[in-house]
Backbone as a chain_set.jsonl record, in Angstrom:
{"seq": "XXXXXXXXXXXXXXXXXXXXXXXXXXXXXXXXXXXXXXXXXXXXXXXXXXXXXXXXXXXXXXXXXXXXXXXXXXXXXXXXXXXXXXXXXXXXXXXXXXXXXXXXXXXXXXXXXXXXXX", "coords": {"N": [[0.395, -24.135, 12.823], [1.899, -21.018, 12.453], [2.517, -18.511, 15.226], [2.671, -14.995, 15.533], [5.181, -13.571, 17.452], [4.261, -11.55, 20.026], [5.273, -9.625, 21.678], [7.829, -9.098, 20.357], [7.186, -8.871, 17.484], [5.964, -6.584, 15.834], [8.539, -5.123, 16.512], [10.38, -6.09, 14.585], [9.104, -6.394, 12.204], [8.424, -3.207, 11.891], [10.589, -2.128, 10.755], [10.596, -2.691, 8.318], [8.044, -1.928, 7.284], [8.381, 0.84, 7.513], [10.296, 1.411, 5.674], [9.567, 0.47, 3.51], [7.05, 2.186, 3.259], [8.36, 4.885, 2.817], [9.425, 4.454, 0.274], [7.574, 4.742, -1.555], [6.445, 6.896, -1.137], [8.43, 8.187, -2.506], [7.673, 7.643, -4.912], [5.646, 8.347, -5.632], [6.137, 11.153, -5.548], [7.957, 10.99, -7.611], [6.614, 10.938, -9.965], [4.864, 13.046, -10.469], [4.346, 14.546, -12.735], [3.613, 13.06, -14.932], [0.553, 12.404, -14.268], [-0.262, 15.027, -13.972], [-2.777, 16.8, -15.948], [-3.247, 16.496, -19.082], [-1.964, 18.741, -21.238], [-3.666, 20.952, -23.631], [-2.668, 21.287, -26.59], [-3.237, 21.312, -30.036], [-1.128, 21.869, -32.156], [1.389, 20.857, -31.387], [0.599, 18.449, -30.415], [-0.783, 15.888, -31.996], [-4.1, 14.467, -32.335], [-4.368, 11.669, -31.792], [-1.924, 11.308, -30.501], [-2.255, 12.763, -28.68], [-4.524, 11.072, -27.129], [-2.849, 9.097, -26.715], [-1.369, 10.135, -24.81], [-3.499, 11.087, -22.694], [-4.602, 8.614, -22.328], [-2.161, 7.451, -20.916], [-1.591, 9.756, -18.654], [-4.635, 9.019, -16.931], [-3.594, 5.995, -16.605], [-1.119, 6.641, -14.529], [-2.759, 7.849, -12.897], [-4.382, 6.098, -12.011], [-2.072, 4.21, -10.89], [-1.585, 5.962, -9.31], [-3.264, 5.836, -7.317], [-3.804, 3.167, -5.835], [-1.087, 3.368, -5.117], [-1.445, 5.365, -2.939], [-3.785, 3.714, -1.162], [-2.221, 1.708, -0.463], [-0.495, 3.165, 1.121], [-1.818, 4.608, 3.048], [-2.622, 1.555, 4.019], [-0.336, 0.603, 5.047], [0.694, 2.62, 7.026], [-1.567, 2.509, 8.921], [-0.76, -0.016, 9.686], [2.003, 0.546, 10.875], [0.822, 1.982, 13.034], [-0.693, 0.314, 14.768], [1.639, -1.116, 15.455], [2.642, 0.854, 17.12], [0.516, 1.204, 18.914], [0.665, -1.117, 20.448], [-0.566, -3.287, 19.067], [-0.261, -4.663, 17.258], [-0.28, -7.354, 14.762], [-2.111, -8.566, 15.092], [-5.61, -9.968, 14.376], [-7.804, -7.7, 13.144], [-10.494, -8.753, 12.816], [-11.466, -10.583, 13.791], [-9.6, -11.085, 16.007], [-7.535, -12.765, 17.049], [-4.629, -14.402, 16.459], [-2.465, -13.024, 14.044], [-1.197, -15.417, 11.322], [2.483, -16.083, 11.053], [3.829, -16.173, 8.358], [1.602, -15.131, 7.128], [2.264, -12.18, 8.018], [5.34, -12.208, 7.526], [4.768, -12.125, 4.363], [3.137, -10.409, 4.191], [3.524, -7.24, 5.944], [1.662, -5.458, 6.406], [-0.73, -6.983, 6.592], [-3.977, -6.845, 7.864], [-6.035, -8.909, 9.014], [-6.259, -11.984, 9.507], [-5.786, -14.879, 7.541], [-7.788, -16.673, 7.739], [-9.878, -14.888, 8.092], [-9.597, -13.037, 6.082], [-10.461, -14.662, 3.391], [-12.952, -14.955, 4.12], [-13.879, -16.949, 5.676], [-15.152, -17.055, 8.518]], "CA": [[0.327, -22.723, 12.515], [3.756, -20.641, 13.568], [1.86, -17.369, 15.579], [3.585, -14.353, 15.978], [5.134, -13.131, 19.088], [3.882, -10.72, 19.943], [6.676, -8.773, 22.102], [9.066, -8.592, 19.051], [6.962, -9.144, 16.036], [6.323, -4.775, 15.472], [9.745, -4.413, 16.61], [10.718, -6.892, 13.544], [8.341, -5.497, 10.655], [8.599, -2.097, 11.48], [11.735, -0.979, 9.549], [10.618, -3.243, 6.709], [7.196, -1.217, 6.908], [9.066, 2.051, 7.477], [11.173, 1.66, 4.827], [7.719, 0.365, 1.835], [5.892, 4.001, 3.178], [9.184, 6.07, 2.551], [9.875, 4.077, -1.194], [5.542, 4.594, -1.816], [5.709, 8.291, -0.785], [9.382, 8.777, -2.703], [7.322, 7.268, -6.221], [4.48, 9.315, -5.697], [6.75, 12.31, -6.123], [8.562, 11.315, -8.743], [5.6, 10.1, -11.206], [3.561, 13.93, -10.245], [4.161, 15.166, -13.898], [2.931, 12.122, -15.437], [-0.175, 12.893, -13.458], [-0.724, 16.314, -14.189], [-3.834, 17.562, -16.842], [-2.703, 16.695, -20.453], [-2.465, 20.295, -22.533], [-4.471, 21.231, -24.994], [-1.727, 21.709, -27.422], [-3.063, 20.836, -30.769], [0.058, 21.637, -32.773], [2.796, 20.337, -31.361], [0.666, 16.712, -29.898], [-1.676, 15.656, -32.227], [-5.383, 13.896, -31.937], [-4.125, 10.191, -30.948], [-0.53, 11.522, -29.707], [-3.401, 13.358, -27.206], [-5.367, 10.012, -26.964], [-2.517, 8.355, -26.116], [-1.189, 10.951, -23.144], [-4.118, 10.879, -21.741], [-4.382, 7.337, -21.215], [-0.838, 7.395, -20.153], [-2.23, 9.938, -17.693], [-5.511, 7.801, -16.548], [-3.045, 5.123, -15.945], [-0.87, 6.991, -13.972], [-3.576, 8.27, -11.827], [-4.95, 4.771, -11.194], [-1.575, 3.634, -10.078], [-1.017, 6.806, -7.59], [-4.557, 5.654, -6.289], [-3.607, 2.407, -5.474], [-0.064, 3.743, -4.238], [-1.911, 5.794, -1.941], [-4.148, 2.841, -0.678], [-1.29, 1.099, -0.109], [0.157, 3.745, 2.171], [-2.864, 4.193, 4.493], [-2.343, 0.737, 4.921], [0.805, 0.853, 5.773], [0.229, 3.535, 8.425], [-2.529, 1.749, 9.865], [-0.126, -0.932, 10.373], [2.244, 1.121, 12.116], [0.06, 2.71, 14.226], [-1.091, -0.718, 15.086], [2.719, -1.806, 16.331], [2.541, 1.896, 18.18], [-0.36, 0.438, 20.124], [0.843, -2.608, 20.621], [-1.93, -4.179, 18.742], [0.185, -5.244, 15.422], [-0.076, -9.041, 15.139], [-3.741, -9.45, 15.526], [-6.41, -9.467, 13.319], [-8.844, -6.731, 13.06], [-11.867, -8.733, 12.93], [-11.479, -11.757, 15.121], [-8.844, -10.83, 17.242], [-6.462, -13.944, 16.761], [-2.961, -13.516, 16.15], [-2.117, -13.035, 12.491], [-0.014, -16.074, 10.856], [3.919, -15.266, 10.859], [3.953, -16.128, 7.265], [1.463, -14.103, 6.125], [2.802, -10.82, 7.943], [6.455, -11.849, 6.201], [4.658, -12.131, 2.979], [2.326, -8.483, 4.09], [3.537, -6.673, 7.409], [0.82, -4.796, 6.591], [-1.928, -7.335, 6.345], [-5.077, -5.964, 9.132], [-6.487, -9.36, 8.699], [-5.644, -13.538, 9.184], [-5.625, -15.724, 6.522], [-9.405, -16.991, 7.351], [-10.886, -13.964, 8.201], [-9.306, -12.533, 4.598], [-11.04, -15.669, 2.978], [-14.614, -14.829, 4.495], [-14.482, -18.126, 6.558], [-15.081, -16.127, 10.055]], "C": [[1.336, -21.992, 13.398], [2.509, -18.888, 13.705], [2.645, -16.338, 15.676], [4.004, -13.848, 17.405], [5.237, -12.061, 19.984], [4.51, -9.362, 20.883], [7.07, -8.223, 20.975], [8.339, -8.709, 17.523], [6.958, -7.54, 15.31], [7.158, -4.864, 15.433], [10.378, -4.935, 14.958], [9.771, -6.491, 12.367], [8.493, -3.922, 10.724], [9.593, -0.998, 10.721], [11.142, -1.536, 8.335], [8.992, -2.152, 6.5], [7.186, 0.451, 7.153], [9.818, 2.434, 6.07], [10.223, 1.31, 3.335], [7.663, 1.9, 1.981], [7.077, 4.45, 2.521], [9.544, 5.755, 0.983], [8.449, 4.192, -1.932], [5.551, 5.959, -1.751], [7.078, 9.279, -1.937], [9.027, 8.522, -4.592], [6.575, 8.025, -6.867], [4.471, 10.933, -6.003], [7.222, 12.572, -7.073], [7.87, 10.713, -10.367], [4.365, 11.062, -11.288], [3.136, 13.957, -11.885], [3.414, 13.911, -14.625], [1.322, 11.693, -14.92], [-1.524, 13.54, -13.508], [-1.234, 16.088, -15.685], [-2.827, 17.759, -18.351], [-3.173, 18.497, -21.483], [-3.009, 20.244, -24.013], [-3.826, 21.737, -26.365], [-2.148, 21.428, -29.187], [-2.331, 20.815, -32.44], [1.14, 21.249, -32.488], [2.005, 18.649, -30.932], [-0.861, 16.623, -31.264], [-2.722, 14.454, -31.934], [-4.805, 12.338, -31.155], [-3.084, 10.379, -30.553], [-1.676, 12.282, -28.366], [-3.812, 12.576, -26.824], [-4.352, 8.9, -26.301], [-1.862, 8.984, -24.325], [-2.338, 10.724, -22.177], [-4.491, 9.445, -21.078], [-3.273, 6.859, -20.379], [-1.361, 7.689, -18.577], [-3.232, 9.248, -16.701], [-4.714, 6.338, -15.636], [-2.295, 5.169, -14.625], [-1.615, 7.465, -12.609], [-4.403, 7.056, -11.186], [-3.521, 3.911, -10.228], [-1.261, 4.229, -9.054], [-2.401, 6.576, -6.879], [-4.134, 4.201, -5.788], [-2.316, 2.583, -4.141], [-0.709, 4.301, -2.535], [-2.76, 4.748, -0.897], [-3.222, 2.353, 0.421], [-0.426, 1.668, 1.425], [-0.177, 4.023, 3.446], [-2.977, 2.476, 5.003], [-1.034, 0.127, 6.22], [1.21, 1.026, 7.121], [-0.412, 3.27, 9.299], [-1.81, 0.54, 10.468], [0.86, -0.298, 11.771], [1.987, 1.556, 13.127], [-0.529, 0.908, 15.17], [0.047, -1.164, 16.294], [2.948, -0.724, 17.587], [1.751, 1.691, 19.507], [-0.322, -0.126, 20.773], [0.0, -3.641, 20.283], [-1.29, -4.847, 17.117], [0.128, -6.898, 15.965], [-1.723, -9.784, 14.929], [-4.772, -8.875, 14.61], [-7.69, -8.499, 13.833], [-10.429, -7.348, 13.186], [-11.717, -9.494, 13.558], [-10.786, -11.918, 16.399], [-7.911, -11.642, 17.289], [-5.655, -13.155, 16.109], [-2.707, -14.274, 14.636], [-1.246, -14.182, 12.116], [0.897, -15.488, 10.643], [3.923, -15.364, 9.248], [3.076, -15.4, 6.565], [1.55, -12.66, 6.592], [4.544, -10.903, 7.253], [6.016, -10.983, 5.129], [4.104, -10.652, 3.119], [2.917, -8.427, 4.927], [2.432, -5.779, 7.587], [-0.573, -5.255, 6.955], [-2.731, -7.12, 7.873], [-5.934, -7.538, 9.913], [-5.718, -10.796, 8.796], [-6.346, -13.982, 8.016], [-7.27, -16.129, 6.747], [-10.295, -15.758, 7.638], [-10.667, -13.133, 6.429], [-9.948, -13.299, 3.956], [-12.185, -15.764, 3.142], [-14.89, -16.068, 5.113], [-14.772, -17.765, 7.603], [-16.19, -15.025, 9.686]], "O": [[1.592, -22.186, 14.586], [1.928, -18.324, 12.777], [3.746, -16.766, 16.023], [3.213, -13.753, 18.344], [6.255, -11.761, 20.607], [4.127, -8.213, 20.668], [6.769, -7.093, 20.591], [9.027, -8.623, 16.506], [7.752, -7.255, 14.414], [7.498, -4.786, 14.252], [10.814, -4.053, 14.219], [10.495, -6.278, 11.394], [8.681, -3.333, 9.659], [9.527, 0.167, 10.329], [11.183, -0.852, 7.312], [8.921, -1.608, 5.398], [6.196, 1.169, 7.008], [9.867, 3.549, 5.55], [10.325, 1.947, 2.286], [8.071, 2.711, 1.149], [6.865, 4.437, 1.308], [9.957, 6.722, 0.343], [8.356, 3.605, -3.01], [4.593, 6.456, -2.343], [6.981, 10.477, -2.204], [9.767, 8.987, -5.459], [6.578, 8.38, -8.045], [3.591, 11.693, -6.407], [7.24, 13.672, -7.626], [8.387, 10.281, -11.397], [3.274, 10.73, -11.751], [2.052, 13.575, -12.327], [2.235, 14.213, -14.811], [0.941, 10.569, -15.248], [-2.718, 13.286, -13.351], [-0.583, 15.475, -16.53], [-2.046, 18.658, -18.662], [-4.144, 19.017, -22.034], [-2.765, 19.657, -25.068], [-4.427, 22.5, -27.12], [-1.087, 21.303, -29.799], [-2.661, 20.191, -33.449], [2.008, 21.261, -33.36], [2.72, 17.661, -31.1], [-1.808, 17.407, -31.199], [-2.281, 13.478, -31.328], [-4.946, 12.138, -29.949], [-2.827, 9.377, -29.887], [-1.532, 12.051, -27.166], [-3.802, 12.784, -25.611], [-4.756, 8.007, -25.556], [-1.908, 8.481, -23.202], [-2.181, 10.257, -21.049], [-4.635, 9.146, -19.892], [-3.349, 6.097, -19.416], [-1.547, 6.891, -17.658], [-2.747, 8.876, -15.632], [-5.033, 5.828, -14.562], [-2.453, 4.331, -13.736], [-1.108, 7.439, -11.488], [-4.953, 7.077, -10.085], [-3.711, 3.219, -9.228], [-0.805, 3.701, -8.04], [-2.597, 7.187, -5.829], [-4.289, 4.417, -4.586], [-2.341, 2.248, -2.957], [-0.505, 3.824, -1.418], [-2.445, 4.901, 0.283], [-3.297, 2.467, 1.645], [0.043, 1.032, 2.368], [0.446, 3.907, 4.501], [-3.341, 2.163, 6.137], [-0.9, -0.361, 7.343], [1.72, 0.303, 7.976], [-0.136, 3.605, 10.451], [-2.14, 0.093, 11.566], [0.715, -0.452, 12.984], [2.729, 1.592, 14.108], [-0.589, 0.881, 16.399], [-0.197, -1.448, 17.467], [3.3, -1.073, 18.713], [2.087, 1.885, 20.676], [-1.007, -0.073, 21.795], [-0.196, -4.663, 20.941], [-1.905, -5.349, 16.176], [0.373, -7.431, 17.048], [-2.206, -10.899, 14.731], [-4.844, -7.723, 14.183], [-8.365, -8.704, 14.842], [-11.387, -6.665, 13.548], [-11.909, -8.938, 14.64], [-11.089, -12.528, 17.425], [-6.987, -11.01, 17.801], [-5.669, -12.063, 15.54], [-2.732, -15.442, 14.246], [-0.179, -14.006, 12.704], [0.762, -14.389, 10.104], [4.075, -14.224, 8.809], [3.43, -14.944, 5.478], [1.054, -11.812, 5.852], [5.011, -9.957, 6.618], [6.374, -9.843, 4.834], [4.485, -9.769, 2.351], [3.264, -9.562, 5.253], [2.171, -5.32, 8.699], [-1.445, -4.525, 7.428], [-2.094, -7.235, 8.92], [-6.382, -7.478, 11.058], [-4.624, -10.875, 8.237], [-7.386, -13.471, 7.6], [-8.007, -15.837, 5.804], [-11.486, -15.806, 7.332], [-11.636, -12.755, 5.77], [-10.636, -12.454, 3.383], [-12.775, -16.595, 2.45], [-16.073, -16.402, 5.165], [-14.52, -18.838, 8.153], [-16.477, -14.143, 10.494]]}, "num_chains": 1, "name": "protein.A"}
């Protein structure tokens, strides 16, 4: 198991998890209108041209909920490398596998405590 090290491992994820938040917060702006409260227009959209906006909408609003997820995790990571506590898992305290902060920089969590073995 390759551990991280825990000097340079923040210093080494934090642009890559600087640079997710700012492409997560730059999506979230440009996907408002798709978003926003389908109008009640019913001459220019009709009944299933309405049926389908709004699931458009719906969809849209499930993926800016996720987006958002995504971003408090993010943040929580950073704040983590601010601490000096990035690297280590949240519930056991062991230092996160290097391969799975590549694969996440965000992940809070090792590989067996994510798995419910711990």
């Amino acid at each position: 198991m390759i551990l991280p090290d825990n000097g340079n491992t923040g210093g080494r994820f934090e642009p890559k998890l600087r640079a997710e938040i700012d492409e997560l917060r730059a999506q979230s702006g440009a996907t408002t209108s798709d978003r926003a409260p389908v109008a009640l227009d019913q001459q220019s959209v009709g009944r299933l041209s309405r049926m389908d906006a709004m699931q458009a909408q719906a969809m849209a609003q499930a993926t800016e909920r996720r987006r958002h997820q995504r971003i408090q995790q993010v943040e929580a990571a950073l704040k983590r490398i601010g601490a000096g506590e990035y690297g280590f898992c949240l519930s056991c305290g062991d230092a996160i596998e290097m391969r799975r902060l590549e694969a996440d920089p965000a992940a809070p969590l090792c590989l067996s405590c994510s798995r419910g073995e711990r």
